[in-house]
C-alpha positions as CSV (number, residue, x, y, z in Angstrom):
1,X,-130.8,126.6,106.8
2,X,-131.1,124.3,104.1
3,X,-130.4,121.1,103.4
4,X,-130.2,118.8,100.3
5,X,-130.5,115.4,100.3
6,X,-130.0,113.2,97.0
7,X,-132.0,109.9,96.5
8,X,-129.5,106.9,96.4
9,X,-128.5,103.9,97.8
10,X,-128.9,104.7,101.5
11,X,-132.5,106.5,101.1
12,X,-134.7,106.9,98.9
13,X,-137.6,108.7,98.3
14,X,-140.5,109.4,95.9
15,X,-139.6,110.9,92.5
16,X,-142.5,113.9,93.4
17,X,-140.7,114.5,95.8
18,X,-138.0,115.5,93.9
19,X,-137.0,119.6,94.1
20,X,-134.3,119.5,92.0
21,X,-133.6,116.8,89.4
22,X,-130.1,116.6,87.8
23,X,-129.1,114.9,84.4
24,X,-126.4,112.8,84.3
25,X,-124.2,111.7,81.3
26,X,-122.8,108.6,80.3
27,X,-119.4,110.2,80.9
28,X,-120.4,111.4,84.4
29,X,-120.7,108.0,85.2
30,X,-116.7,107.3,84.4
31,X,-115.9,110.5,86.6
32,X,-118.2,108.8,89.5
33,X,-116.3,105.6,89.0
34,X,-112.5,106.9,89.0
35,X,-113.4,109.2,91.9
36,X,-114.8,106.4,93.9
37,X,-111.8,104.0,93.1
38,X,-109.8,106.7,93.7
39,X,-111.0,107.9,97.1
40,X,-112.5,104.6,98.4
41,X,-110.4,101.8,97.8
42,X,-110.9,100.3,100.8
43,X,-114.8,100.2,100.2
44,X,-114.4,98.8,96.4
45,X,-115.5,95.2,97.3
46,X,-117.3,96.3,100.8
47,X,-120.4,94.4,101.0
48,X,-122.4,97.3,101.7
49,X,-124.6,99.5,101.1
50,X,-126.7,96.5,100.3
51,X,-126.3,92.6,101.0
52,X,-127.7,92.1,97.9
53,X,-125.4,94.0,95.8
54,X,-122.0,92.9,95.0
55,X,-119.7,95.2,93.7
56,X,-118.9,99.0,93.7
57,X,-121.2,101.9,95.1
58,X,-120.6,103.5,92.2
59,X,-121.9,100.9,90.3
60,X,-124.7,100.7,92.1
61,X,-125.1,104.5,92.3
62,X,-125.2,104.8,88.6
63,X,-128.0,101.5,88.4
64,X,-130.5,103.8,90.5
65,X,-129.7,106.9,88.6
66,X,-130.6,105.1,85.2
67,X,-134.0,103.7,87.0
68,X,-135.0,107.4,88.1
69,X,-133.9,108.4,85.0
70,X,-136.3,105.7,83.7
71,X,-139.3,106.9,86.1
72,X,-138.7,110.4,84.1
73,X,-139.0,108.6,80.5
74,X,-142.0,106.8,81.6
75,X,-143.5,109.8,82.8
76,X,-142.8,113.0,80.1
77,X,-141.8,110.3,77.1
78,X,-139.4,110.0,75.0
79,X,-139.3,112.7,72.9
80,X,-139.0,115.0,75.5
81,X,-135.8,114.1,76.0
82,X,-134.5,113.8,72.6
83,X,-136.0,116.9,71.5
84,X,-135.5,119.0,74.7
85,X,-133.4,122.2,74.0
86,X,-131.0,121.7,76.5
87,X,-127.9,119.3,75.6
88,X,-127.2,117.7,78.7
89,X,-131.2,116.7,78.6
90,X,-130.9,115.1,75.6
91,X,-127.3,113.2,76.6
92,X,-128.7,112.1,80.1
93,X,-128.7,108.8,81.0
94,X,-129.2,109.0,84.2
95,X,-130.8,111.5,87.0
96,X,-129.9,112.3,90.1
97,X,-133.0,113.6,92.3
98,X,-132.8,115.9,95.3
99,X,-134.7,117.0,98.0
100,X,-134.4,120.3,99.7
101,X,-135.1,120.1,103.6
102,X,-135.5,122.3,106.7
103,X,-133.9,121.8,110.2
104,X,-136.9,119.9,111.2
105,X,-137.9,117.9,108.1
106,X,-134.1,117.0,108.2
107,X,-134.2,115.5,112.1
108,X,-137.5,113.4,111.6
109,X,-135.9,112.1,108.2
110,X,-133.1,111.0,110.3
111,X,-135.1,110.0,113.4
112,X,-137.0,107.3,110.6
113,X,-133.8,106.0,109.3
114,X,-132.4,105.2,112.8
115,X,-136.0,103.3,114.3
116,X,-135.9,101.5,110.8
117,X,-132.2,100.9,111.0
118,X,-132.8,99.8,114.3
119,X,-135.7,97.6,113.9
């Protein structure tokens, strides 16, 4: 069993981490935002994920896929996503990274979330 886990608001982890790293569109970022509005209404002005957030998840969601995709810039440059061969490289404007976990990886990953949730 395998399980994948994407970096977002609720975890996050390091960009090396990373087993499978997604590009994402501008216009993937209105289909995030009409599904969310769509399907969560009632969490459209929650105050979480983050105290220090005010306004959609998918807002939010987009802002951390635009950083990682940032990270990625930084790292491989510009150019090689304006020249890469693929189109939805050279569109992205965002990333979305996932992780790929066993059983066991999965459990202690949760077991950390709940002692830090926890205090």
């Amino acid at each position: 069993l395998k399980i994948w886990g994407y970096r977002n608001v609720w975890f996050r982890f390091h960009p090396r981490e990373a087993k499978v790293i997604y590009p994402v569109e501008l216009g993937d970022h209105a289909h995030l935002n009409d599904a969310f509005e769509t399907c969560f209404i009632s969490q459209k002005e929650a105050s979480f994920p983050a105290p220090d957030y005010d306004g959609p998840f998918s807002h939010w969601a987009q802002m951390i896929q635009a950083e990682q995709y940032q990270q990625l810039v930084t790292l491989l440059g510009e150019d090689f996503f304006s020249t890469h061969p693929d189109p939805r490289m050279r569109a992205a404007r965002g990333m979305v990274f996932i992780n790929e976990l066993d059983m066991d990886e999965f459990l202690d990953r949760a077991r950390q979330l709940k002692h830090n949730a926890e205090g």
